[in-house]
C-alpha positions in Angstrom: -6.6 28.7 37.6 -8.6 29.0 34.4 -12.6 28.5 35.0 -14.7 27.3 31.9 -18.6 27.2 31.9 -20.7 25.4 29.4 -24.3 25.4 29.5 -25.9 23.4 32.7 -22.1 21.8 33.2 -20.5 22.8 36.4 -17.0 24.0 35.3 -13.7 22.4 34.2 -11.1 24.0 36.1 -7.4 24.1 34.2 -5.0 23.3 37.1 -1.7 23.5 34.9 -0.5 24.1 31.7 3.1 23.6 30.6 5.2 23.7 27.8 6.2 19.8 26.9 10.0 19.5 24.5 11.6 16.8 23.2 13.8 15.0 25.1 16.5 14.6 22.6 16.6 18.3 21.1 17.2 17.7 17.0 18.7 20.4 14.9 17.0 23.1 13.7 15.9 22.4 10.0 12.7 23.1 7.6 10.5 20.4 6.5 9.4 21.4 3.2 5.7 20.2 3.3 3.4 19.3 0.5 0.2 20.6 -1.2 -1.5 18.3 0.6 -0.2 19.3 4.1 -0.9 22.7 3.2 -4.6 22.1 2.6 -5.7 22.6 6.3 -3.0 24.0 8.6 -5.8 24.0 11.4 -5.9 21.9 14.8 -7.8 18.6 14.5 -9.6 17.9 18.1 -9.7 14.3 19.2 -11.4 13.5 22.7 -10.9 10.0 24.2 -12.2 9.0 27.6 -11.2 6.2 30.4 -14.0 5.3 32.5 -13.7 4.6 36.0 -12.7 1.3 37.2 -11.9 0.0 40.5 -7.7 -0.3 39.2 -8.4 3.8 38.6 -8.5 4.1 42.6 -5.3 4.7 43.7 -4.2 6.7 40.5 -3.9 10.4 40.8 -3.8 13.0 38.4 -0.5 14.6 39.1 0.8 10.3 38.3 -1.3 10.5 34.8 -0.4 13.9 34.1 3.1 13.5 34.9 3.5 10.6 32.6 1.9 11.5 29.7 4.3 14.5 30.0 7.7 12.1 29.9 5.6 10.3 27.4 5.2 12.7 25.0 8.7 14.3 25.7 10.2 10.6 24.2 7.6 10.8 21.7 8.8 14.4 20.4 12.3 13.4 20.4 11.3 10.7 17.2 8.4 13.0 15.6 10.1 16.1 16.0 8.4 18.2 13.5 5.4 17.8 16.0 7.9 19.8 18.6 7.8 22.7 15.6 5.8 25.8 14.5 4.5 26.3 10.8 6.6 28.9 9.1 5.6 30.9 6.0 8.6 30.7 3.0 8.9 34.7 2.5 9.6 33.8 -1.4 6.5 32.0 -2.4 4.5 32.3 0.5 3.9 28.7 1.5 3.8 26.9 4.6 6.5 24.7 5.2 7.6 23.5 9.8 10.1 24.9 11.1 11.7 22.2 13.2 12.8 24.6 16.5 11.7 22.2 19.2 9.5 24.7 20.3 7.3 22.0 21.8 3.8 21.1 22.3 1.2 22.2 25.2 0.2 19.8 27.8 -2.4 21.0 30.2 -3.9 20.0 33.0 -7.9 19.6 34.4 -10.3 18.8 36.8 -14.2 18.6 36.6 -17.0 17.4 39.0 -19.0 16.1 36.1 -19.5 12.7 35.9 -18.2 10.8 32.8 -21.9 9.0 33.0 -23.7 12.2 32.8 -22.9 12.9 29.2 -24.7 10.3 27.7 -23.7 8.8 24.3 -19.7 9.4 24.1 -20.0 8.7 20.6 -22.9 12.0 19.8 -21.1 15.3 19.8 -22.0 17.3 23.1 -20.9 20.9 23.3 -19.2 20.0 26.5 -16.7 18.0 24.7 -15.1 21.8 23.8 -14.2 22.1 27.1 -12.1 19.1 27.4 -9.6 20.6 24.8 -7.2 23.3 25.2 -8.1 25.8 22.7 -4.3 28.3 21.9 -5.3 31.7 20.6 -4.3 32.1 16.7 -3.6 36.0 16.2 -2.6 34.5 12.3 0.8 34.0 13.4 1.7 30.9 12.7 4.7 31.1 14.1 3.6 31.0 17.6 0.6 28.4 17.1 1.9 24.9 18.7 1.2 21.9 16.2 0.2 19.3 19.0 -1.6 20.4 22.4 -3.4 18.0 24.5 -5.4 18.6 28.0 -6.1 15.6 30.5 -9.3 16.1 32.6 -10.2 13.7 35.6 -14.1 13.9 36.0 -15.8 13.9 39.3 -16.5 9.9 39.1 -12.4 9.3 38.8 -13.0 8.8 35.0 -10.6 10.7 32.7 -10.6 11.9 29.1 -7.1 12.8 26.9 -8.5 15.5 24.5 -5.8 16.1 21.8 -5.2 18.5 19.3 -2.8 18.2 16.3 -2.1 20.1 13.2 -3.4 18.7 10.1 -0.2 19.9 8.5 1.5 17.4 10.7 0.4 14.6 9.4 -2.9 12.9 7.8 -5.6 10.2 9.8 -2.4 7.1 9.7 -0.2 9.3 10.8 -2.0 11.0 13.6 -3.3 7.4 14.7 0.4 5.7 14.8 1.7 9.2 16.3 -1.0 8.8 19.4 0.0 5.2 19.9 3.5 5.9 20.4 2.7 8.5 22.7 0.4 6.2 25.2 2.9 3.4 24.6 5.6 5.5 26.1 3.6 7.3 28.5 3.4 3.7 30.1 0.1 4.8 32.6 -0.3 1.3 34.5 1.2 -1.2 32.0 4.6 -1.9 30.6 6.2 0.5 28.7 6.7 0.4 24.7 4.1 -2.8 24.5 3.4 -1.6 20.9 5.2 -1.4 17.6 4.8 1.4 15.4 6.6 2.1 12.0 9.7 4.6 12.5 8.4 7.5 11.2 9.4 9.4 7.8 8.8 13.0 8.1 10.1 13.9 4.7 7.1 14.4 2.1 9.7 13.1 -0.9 8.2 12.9 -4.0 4.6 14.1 -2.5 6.2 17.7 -2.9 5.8 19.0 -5.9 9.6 19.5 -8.4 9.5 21.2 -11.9 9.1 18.0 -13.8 5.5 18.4 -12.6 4.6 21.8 -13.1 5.5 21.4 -17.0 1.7 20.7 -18.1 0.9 18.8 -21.5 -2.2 18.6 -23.2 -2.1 14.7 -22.8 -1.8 15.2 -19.0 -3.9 13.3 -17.0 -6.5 15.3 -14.9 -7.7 14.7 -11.3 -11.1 14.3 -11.4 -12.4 15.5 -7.8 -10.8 19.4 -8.9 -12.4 19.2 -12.3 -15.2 17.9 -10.7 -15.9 20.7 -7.5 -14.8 23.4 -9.6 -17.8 22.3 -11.9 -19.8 22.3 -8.8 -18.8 26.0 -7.9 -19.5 27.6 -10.9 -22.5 25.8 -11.1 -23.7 27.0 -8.2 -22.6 30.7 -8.3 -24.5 30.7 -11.8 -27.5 29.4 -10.1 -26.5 32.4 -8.1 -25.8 30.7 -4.8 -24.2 33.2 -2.3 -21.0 30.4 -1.3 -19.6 32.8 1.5 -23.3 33.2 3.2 -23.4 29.3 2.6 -20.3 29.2 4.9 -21.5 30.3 8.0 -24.5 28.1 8.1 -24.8 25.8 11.2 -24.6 22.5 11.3 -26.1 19.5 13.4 -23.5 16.8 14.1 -25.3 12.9 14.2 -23.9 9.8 14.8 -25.6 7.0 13.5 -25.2 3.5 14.5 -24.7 0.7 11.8 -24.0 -2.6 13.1 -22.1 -5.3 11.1 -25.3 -7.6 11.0 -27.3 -4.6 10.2 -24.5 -3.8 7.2 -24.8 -7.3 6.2 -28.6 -7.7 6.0 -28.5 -4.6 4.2 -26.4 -6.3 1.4 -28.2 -9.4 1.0 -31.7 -7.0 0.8 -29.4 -5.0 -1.9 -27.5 -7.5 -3.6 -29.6 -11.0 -3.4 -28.2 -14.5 -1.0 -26.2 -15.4 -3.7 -24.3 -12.1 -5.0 -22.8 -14.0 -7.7 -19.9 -12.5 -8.7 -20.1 -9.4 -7.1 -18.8 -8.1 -4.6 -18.0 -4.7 -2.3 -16.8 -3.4 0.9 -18.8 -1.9 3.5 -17.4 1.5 3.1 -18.7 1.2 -0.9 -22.4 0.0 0.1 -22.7 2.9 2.7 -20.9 5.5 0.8 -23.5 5.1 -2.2 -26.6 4.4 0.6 -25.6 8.0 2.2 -25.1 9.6 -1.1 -28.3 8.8 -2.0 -30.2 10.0 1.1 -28.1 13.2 1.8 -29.2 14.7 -2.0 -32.8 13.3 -1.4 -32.7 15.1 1.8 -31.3 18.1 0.5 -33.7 18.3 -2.4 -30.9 19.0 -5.2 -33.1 19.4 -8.4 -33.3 16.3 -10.9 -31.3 17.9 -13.4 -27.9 19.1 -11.2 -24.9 17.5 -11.1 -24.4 16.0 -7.8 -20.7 14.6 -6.7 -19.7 12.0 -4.3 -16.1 12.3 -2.9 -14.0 10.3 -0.9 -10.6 10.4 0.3 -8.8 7.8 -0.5 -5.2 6.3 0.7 -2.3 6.9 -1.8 0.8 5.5 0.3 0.6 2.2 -1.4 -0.5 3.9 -4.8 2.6 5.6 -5.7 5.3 3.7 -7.8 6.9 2.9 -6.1 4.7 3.2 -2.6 5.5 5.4 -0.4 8.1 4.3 2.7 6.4 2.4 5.8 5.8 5.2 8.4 5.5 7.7 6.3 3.7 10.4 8.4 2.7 13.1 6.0 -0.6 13.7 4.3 -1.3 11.1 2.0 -4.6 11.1 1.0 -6.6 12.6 -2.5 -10.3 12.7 -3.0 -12.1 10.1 -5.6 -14.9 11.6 -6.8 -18.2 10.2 -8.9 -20.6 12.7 -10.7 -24.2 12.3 -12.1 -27.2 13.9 -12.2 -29.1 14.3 -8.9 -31.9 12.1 -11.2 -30.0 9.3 -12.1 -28.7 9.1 -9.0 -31.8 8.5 -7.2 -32.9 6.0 -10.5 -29.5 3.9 -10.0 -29.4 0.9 -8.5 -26.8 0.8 -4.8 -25.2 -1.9 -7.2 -24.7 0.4 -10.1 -23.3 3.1 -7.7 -21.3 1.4 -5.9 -19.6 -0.2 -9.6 -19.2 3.4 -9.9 -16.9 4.4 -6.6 -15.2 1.3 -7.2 -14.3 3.1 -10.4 -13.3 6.1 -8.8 -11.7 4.6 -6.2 -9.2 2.5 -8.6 -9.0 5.9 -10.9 -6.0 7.2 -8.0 -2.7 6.0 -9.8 0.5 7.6 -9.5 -0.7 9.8 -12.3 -3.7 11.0 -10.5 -1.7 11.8 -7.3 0.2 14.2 -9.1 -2.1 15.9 -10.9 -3.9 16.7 -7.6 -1.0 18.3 -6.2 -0.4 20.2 -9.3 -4.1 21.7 -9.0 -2.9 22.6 -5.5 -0.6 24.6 -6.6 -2.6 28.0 -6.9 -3.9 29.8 -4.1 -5.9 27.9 -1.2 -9.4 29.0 -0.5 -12.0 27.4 2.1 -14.2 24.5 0.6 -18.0 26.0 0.7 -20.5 23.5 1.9 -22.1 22.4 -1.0 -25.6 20.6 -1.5 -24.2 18.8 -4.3 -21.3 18.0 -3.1 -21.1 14.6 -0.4 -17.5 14.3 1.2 -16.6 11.1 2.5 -13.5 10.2 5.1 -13.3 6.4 6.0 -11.6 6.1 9.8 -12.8 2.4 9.9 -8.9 1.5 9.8 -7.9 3.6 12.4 -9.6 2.4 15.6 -8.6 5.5 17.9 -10.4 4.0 20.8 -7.9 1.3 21.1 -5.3 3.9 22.1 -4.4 3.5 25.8 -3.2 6.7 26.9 -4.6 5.4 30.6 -5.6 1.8 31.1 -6.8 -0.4 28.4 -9.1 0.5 25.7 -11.2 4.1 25.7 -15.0 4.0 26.0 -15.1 6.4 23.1 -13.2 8.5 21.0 -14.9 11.5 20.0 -13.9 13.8 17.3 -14.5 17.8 17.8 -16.8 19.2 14.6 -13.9 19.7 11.8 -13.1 22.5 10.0 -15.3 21.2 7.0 -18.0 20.2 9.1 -20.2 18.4 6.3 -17.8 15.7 5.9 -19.2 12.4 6.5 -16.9 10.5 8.9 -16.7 6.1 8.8 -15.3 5.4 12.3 -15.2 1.9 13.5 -17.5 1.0 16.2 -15.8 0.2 19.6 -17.8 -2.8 20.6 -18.2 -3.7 16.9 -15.5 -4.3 14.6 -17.5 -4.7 11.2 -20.4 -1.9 12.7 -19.5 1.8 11.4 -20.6 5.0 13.3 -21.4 7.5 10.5 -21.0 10.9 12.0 -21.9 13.7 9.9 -22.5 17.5 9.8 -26.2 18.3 8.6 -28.2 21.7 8.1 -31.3 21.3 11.1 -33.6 21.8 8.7 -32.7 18.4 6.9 -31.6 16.4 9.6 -35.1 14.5 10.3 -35.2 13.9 6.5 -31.6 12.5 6.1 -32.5 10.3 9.1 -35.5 9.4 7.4 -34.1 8.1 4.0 -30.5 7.0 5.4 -32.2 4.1 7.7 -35.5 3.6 6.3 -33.8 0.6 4.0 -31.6 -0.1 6.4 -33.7 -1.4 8.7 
């Protein structure tokens, strides 16, 4: 029995950990993944919580544990590659999976804390480490599992599902649709298979790269976002900006609350009663609002170029889209520069006509000169002051998951890899609200706070 302390916490005590296979064994095969899959090999931590209710009474842990276990042994058997381990191609050196039904990690965990006693589910807590099972990387890759997941039962008969899954796997759709299938089969106090989720396609198709593309042209079309960050980079290093030093900088995770009347007062204050013809999304009002604030906060000179950029969707973007299902990483960045001056001088109208731009810039085209820039050697994005990174989760609602009985109270991401990413999530008692989580140095955080609500309030 594994013992884990964390800071005034009593312990979480691992009680079991097993290896979980699929229950149909497939045939060995390699995927061939994408750029795009390759981007960020890591684990992706996802922590969702059950609080108790009276139905919770006469459920046990070995019950839970033991069906998310036949749950995710069904699951495996349809998203196989999930059962696999990344593999290294010894001729160009790229990741690809290596189907081997290896399997995934399952583990189980007990703690007297009291789901109550962590406060707001939805601000990151250092505690929430300790509901995930972390497996030690010696940099084989080979022996790293793609999808681990640890169930915890608190002292108050709550329980939390902390998952973690390779971002190789698949991207924020895939995960999402992956995770549903799992608690619909798992079938913890309701009828089993009560969802419908897409088959999924595990083959990346034409999101892998072929010759046709690598042959360049000078007409080519460019993807902004590269030119864009490595104009950024060199930038900076000229300014002589030590990016490596910049790397191991801490950062404050907030969560910030918008509600969808506070989002809406916010655009008639912004954009008049009458709007006229105009019109934009919440994710477009917001995105510009936090761009705005983050570089005020930051204090980027007048004269730098500052870049917003924002992942967007390419499955139905592709001609012809990409197949229902598809469970691969799917998503490129949009990206908007101007100078940190004309930024703060431009209207949220004129900013937002702006990532509307952007955001209708991703074509087939664009897709594929993305993955071409991918092509060279990967290197870790540094956390740049002029750069703002968007991800919108508003169409994923990962709280609705029911891995135990109905709806969580919260699901909590871990901090990310890139931990200055902005994250849209949708609200759980709010559908139109967004929670806007975000990485920030401590030394800006009151700032940030101060600009990004001041107006919305």
């Amino acid at each position: 029995m594994a013992t884990q302390k964390n800071g005034n916490f009593p312990t979480v005590c691992v009680t079991k950990s097993l290896s979980v296979h699929p229950k149909s064994l497939q045939p060995q095969q390699i995927l061939s993944l994408s750029n795009l899959d390759r981007q960020c090999p890591l684990l992706m931590y996802l922590v969702f919580f059950y609080k108790p209710t009276s139905v919770y009474q006469n459920l046990s842990l070995d019950l839970v544990f033991s069906k998310l276990k036949s749950g995710l042994e069904e699951t495996l058997s349809v998203w196989y590659p999930a059962a696999g381990r990344l593999s290294l191609n010894p001729n160009d050196g790229k990741l690809n999976i290596w189907c081997n039904n290896k399997g995934a990690i399952l583990v189980e965990a007990v703690t007297q804390v009291k789901i109550s006693e962590l406060g707001d589910l939805s601000q990151y807590n250092e505690f929430l480490e300790k509901l995930v099972y972390k497996p030690v990387f010696n940099g084989n890759f080979a022996e790293m599992p793609l999808v681990v997941a640890q169930v915890t039962r608190f002292g108050c008969g709550g329980y939390s599902v902390g998952i973690g899954t390779s971002h190789s796997l698949f991207d924020g759709p895939g995960s999402y649709d992956f995770l549903r299938a799992w608690a619909s089969n798992s079938a913890i106090m309701k009828d089993k298979g009560g969802i419908e989720v897409h088959k999924p396609v595990h083959e990346r198709g034409r999101m892998r790269m072929t010759n046709s593309h690598v042959a360049k042209s000078a007409m080519a079309p460019r993807a902004a976002a590269i030119d864009h960050l490595y104009m950024l980079i060199k930038n900076a290093l000229g300014a002589g900006q030590n990016l490596s030093e910049m790397g191991n900088m801490n950062y404050v995770t907030k969560t910030f609350h918008l509600s969808g009347a506070m989002i809406e007062s916010f655009k008639r204050k912004i954009f008049g009663q009458g709007r006229g013809n105009f019109s934009c999304s919440s994710f477009e009002l917001v995105a510009a609002h936090l761009w705005k604030a983050r570089t005020k906060a930051v204090g980027v000179k007048k004269e730098a170029i500052v870049c917003l950029q924002f992942a967007v969707d390419t499955r139905n973007k592709m001609v012809p889209p990409l197949p229902k299902g598809f469970s691969g990483n799917a998503f490129v960045l949009a990206s908007v520069a101007l100078t940190a001056g004309e930024l703060e001088q431009g209207s949220h109208e004129a900013i937002v006509e702006k990532i509307k731009k952007a955001k209708n810039s991703i074509n087939n085209d664009y897709v594929n000169a993305y993955n071409e820039a991918l092509e060279g050697p990967q290197g870790t994005l540094p956390p740049l002051k002029e750069l703002t990174l968007v991800s919108d989760w508003t169409r994923m609602p990962f709280h609705k998951v029911d891995f135990v009985h109905g709806e969580a109270g919260a699901a909590s991401p871990l901090i990310s890899p890139i931990p200055q990413v902005a994250y849209f999530m949708q609200n759980p008692t709010d559908v139109k609200g967004i929670d806007l989580r975000i990485g920030l140095l401590p030394q800006t955080v009151n700032a940030f706070s101060h600009y990004f609500l001041n107006n919305l309030h």
